[in-house]
C-alpha positions in Angstrom: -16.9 20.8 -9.9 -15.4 20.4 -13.2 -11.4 20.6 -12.8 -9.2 21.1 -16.4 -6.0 19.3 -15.8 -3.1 19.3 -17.5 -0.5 15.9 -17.0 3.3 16.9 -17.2 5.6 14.3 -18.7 4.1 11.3 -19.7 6.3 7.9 -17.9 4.1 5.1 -16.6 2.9 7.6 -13.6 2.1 10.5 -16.0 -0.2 7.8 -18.4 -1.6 6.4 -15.3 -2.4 10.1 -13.7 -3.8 11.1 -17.0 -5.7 8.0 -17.8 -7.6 8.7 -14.0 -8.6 11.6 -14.8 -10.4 10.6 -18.2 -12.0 8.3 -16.1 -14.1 11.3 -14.4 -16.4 12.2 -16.4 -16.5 15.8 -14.5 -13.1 16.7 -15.0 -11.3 17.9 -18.4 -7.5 16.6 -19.7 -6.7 19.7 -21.5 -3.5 18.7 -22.8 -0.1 16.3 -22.0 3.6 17.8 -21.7 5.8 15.1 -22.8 10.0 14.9 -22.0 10.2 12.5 -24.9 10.9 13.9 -28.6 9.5 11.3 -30.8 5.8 11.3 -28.3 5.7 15.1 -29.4 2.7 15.4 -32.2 0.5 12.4 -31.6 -2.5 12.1 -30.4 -2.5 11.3 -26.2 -5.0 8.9 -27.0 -2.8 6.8 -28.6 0.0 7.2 -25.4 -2.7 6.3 -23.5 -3.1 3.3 -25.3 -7.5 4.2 -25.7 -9.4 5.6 -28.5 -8.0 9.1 -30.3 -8.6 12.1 -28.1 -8.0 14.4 -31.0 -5.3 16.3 -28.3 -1.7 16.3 -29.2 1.0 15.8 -27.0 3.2 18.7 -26.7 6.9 19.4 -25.9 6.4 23.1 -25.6 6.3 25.1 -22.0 4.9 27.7 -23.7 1.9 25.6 -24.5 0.8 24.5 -20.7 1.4 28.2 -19.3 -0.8 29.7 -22.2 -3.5 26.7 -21.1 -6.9 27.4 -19.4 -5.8 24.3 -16.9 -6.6 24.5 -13.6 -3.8 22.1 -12.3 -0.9 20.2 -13.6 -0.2 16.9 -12.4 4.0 16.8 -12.3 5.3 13.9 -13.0 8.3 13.6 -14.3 11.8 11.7 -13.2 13.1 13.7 -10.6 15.9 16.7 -11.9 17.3 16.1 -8.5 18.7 12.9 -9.8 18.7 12.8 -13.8 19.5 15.7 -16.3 22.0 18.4 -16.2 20.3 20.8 -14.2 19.3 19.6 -11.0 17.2 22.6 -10.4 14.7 22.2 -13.4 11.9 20.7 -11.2 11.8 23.7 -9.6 12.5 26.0 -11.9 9.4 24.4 -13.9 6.9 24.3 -11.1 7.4 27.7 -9.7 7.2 28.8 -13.8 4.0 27.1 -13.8 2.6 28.8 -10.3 3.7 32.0 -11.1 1.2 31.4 -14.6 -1.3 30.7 -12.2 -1.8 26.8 -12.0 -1.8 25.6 -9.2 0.7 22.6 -8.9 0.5 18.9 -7.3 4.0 17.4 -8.3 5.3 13.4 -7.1 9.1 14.2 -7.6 9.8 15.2 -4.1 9.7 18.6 -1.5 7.2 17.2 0.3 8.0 19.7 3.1 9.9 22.3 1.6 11.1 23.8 4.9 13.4 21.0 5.4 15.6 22.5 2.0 15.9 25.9 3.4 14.1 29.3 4.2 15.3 30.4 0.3 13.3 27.6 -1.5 9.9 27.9 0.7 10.2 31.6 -0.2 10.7 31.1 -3.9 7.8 28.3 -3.9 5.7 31.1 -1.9 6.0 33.9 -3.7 5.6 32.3 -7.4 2.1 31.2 -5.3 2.1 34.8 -4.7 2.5 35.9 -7.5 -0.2 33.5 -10.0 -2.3 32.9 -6.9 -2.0 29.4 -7.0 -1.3 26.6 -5.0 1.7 24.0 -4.1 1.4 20.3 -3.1 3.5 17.3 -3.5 2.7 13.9 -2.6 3.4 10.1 -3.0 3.0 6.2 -2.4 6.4 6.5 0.4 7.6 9.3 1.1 4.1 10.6 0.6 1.5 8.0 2.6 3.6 4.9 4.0 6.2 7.1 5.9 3.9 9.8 6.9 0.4 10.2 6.1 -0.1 6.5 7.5 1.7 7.0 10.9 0.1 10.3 10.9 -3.6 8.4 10.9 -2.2 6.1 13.5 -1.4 8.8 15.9 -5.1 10.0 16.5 -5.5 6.4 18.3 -2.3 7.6 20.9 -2.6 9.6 24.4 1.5 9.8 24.2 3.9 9.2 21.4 7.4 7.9 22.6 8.9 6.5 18.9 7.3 5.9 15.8 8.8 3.6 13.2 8.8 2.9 9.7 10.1 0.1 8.2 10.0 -1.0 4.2 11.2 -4.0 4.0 11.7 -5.2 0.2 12.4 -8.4 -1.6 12.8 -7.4 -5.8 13.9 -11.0 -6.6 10.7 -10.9 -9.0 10.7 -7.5 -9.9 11.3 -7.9 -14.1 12.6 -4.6 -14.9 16.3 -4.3 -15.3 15.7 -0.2 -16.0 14.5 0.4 -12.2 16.7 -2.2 -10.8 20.1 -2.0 -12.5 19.9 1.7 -14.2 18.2 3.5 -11.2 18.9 1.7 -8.3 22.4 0.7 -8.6 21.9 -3.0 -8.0 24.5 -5.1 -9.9 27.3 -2.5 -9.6 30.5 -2.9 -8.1 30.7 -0.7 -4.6 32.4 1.6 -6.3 30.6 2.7 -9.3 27.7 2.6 -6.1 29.1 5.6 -4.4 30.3 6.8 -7.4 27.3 7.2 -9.8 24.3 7.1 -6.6 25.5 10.4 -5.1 23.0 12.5 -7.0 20.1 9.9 -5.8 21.7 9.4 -2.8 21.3 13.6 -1.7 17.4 12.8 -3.4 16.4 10.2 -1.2 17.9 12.1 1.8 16.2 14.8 1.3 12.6 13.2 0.4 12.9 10.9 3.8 13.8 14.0 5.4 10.5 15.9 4.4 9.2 12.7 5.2 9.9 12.8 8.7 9.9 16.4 9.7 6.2 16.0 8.3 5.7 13.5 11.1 7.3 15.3 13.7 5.3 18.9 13.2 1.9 16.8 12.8 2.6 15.0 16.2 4.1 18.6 17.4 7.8 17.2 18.0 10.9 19.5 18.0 13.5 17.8 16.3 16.8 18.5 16.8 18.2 17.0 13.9 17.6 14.2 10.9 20.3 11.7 10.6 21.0 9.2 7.8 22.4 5.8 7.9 23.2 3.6 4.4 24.8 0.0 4.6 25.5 -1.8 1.3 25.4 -5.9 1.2 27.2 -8.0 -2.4 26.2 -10.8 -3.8 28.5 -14.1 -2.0 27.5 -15.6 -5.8 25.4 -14.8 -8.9 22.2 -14.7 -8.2 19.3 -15.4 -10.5 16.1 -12.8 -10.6 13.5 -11.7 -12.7 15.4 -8.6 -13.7 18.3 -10.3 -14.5 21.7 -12.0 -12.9 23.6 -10.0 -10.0 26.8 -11.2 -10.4 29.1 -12.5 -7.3 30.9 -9.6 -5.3 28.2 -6.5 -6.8 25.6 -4.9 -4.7 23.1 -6.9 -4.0 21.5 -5.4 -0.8 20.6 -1.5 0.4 19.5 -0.8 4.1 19.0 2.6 4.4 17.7 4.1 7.9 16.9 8.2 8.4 16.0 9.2 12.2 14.7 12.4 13.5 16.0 12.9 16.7 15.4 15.0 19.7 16.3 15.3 23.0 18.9 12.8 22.4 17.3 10.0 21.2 15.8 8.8 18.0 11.9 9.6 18.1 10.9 9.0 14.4 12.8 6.2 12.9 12.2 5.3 9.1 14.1 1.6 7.5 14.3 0.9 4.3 15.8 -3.0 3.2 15.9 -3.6 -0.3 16.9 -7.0 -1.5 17.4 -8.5 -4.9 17.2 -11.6 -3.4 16.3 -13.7 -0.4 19.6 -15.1 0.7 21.3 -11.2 1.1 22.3 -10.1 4.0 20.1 -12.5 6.3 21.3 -10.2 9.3 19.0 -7.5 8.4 15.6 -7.0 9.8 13.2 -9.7 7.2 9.1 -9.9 7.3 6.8 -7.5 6.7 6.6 -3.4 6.1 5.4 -1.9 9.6 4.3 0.7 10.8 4.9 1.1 14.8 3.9 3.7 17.7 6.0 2.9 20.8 3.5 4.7 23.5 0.4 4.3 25.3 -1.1 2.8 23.6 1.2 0.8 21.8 0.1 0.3 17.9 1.5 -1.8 15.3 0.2 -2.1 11.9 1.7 -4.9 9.3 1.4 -4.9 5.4 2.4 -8.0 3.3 4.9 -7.9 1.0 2.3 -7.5 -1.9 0.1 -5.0 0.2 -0.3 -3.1 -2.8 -0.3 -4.3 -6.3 1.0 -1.3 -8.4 2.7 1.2 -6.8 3.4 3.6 -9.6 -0.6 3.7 -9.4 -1.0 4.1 -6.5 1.5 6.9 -6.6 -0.4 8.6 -9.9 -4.1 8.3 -7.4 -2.4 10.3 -4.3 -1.8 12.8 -6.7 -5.1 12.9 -8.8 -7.3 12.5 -6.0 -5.2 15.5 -3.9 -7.3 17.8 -6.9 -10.4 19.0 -5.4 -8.5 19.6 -2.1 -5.5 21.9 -3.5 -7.7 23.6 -6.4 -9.9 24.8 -3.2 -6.9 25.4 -1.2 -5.6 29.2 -0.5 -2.4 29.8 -2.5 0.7 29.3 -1.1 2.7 25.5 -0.5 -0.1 23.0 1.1 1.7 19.6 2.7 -0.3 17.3 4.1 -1.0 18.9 7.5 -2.3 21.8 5.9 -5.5 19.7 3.5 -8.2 18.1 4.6 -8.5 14.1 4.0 -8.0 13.0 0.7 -10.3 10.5 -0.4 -10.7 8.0 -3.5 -13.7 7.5 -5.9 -16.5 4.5 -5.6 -16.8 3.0 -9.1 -20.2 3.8 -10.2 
């Protein structure tokens, strides 16, 4: 089936969503919603960095709700954490539902429920309303933290504890925008808390989703979702691809979120990010893992490198989600409600 898609903001997940779905030759990239003034005008060909397209990149709403699209890929940064209005993500997709295209967005609510009975009933009725569908999706939250552990279970008679643990080295990660800007690494501890509460309340909520997605797949009451941040400096400037962290600023981030019921902690997801070897050698080290504590017990490692572009990989979750949430019936669609989502043989 021939799908017209159109891509919404146009960052290195956006190009690579876009790009993807050029690459099928059934489907149709009706047009490109850019964030960024001077990309308005020129041909997405040229963003894309292929041959001319002869479509122009547009900055205008207007233009995608007016489209013939079947789907727009949303991909922008996440309101939640940059802009003025935190609530423009959803503002825009339930603007965009209500116009009757259905929706597959990477910037979080993941499992809507976990915000609140008010925002799965807005979501729900602009699906209502345009008779279109809602899905988000993503490399972790998204298919790690979830969807992976989720796989897993089918293998298990009982489930005591699952656990998810990310564990990150970006000694060689050369991008001083994602490390520095976004991340907070290099800061002193103050300007940490200080300027990382807005992503701080993001990532809370996505891990959240994350594991209350988990726990109704393996059909566990939760009782609650509890979060856990420790922060580790630099005992000297260190030297990495992104740049120096200088002696005394944050140089380490272990973040841990745990659903628990019953009293104890039944879905348990780690996160340690390190700009460096040396920090904070008390923290768990080795590989990401994926663990079912049960009968039987199950343990799945990934290497450090597991994957070799994540914001890819990210772009593919979404794209390939298509033929599953244009064929869905309207209304918010996680995970647990689609059936598998598959890749594409080259041919």
């Amino acid at each position: 089936m021939k799908y017209r898609v159109f891509q919404w903001a146009s960052g290195t997940v956006g190009r690579h969503a876009a790009t993807a779905v050029l690459r099928r030759g059934d489907w149709e990239l009706v047009g490109l919603h850019t964030l960024t003034p001077a990309k308005v005008g020129r041909d997405v060909g040229e963003l894309l960095g292929i041959e001319p397209l002869g479509i122009r990149a547009t900055g205008d709403v207007d233009a995608v709700l007016g489209s013939d699209a079947d789907v727009v890929v949303h991909a922008p940064l996440a309101s939640l954490v940059y802009g003025a209005n935190e609530q423009q993500d959803v503002d825009d997709i339930c603007r965009l539902l209500e116009r009757g295209k259905n929706v597959i967005t990477v910037v979080g609510y993941l499992h809507p429920k976990v915000h609140g009975a008010a925002l799965v009933e807005r979501i729900e009725q602009a699906c209502r309303r345009g008779n279109a569908t809602f899905h988000s999706t993503g490399l972790n939250p998204g298919w790690m933290g979830d969807v992976l552990p989720l796989t897993m279970s089918a293998l298990s008679r009982d489930i005591e504890r699952i656990v998810v643990r990310e564990i990150t080295n970006f000694e060689f990660y050369p991008s001083p925008e994602i490390m520095f800007a976004a991340m907070g690494f290099g800061s002193s501890v103050e300007r940490f808390e200080r300027d990382g509460e807005r992503r701080r309340r993001w990532l809370n909520g996505l891990f959240a989703e994350s594991i209350q997605l988990v726990a109704d797949g393996i059909g566990l009451a939760l009782d609650a979702v509890v979060d856990e941040r420790e922060i580790a400096t630099a005992p000297e400037p260190l030297q990495t691809a992104a740049g120096v962290v200088e002696r005394g600023t944050v140089a380490g981030q272990r973040w841990t979120w745990t659903g628990r019921a019953g009293g104890s902690a039944r879905i348990v997801h780690e996160t340690v990010w390190r700009m460096h070897r040396s920090v904070a050698p008390q923290w768990p080290t080795g590989k990401h893992t994926v663990t079912i504590e049960g009968t039987p017990k199950i343990a799945l490692a990934l290497d450090g490198n597991w994957i070799s572009d994540g914001l890819l990989a990210t772009a593919m979750h979404a794209v390939n989600a298509i033929p599953q949430v244009c064929a869905a019936p309207p209304g918010i669609k996680t995970r647990l409600d689609l059936p598998g989502i598959y890749g594409r043989a080259r041919r």
